[in-house]
Backbone as CSV, one residue per row, in Angstrom:
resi,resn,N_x,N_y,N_z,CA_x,CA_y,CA_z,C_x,C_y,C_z
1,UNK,-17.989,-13.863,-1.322,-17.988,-12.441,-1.067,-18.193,-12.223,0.431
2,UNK,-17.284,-11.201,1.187,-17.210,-10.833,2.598,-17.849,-9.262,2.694
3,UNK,-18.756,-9.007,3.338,-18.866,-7.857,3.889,-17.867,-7.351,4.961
4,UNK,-16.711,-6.401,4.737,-16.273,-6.353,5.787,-16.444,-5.132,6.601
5,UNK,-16.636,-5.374,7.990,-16.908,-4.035,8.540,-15.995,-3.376,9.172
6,UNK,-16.434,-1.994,9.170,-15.285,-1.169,10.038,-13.968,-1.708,11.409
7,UNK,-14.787,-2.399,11.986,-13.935,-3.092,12.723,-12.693,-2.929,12.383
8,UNK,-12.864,-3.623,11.121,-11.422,-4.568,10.058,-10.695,-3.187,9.804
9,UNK,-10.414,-2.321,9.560,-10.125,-1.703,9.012,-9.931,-0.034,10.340
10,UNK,-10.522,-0.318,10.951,-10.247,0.630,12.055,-9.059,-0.176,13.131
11,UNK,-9.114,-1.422,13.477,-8.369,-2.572,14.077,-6.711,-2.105,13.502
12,UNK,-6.785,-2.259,11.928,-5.246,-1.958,11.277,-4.876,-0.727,11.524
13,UNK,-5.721,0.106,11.780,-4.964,1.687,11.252,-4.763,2.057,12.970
14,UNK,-4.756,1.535,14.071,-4.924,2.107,15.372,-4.260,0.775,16.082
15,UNK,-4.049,-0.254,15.146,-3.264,-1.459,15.779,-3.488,-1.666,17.261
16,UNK,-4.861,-1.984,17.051,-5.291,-2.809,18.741,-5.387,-4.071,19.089
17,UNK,-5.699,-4.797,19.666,-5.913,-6.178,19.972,-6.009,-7.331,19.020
18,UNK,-6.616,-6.425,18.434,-7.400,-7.093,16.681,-6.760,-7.149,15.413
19,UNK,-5.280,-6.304,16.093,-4.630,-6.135,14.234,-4.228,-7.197,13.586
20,UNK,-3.829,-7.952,14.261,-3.353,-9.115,13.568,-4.071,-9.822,13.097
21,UNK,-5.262,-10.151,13.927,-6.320,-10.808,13.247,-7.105,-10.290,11.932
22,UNK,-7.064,-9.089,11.820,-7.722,-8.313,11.163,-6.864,-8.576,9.328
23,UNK,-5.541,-8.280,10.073,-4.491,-8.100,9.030,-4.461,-9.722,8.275
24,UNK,-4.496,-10.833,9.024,-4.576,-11.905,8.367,-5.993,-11.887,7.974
25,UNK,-6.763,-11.737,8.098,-8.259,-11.905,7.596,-8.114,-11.105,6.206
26,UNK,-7.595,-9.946,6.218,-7.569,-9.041,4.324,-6.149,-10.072,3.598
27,UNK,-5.622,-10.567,4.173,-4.498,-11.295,3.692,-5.201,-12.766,2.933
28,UNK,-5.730,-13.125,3.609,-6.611,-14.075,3.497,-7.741,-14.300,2.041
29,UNK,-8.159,-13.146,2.292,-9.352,-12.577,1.567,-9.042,-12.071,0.329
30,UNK,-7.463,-12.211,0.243,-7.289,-11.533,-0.985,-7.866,-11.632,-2.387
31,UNK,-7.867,-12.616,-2.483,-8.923,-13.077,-4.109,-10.141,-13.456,-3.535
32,UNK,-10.854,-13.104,-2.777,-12.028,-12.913,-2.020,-12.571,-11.584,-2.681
33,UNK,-13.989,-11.129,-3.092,-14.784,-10.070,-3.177,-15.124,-9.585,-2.092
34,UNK,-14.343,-8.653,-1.988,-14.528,-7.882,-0.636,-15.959,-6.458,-0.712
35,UNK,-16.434,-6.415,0.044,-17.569,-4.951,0.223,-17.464,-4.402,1.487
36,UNK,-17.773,-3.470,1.590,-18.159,-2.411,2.641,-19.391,-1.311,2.465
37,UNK,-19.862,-1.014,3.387,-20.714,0.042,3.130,-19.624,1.715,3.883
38,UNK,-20.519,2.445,2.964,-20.073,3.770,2.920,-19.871,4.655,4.361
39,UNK,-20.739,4.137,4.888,-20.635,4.275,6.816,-19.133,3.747,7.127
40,UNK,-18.592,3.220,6.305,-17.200,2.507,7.320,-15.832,3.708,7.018
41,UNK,-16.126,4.432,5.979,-14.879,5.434,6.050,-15.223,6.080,7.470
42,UNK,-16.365,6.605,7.650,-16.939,7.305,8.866,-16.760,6.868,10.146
43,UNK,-17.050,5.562,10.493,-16.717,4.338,12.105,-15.330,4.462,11.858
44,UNK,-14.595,4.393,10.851,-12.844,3.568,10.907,-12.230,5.403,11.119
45,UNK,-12.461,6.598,11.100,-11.825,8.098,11.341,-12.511,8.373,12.432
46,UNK,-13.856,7.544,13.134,-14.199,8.005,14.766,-13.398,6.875,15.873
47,UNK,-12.899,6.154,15.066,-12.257,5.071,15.829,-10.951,5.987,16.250
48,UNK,-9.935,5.853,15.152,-8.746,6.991,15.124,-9.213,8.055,16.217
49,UNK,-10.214,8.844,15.888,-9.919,10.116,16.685,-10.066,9.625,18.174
50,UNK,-11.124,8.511,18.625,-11.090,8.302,19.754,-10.010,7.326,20.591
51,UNK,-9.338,7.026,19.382,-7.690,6.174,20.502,-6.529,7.329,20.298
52,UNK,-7.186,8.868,19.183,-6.199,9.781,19.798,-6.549,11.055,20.780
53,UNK,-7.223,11.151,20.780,-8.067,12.215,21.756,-8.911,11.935,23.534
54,UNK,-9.613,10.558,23.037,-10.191,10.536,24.479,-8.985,8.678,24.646
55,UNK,-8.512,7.945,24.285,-7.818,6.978,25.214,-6.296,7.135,24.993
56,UNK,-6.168,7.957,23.787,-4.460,8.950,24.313,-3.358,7.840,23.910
57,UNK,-4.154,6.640,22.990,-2.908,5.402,22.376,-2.479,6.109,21.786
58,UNK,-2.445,7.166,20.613,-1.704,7.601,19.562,-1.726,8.726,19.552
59,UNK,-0.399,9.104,19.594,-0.173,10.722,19.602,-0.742,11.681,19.135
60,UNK,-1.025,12.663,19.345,-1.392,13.615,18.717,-1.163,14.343,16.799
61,UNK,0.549,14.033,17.135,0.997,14.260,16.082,1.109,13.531,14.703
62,UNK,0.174,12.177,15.299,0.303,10.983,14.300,-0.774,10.733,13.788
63,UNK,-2.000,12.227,14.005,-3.583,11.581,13.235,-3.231,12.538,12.143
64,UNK,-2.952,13.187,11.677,-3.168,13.593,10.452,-2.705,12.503,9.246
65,UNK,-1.694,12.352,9.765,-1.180,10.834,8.905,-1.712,9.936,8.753
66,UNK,-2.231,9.351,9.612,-3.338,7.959,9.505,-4.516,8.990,9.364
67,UNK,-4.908,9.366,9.479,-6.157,9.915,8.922,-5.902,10.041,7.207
68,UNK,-5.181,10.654,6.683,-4.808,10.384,5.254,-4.999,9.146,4.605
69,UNK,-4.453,8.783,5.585,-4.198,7.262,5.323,-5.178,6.095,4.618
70,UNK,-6.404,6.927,5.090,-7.612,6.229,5.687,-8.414,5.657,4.328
């Protein structure tokens, strides 16, 4: 069993440095027991807003979508 943290999961949805790694790590993990705590919907939608609002990677028009997403 993996605790995984926001990182993982903020990394995929904003595709930074980390996605790939991130993306093979849940690939990986698949028949793995995965957990999270309830704080990580919360870190992985302040991540989003801050690579669309204050560092301007992702458009404006593209958080409602990945925010859905989420």
């Amino acid at each position: 069993m993996y605790v995984v943290d926001s990182s993982i999961f903020a990394s995929i949805i904003v595709k930074d440095g980390f996605y790939q790694r991130a993306k093979e790590f849940l690939s990986l993990s698949r028949k793995t027991d995965l957990i999270t705590v309830d704080q990580a919907f919360i870190e992985t939608a302040n991540a989003l807003w801050k690579h669309v609002y204050i560092l301007r990677r992702i458009p404006m028009d593209k958080y409602s979508t990945l925010r859905k997403n989420l």
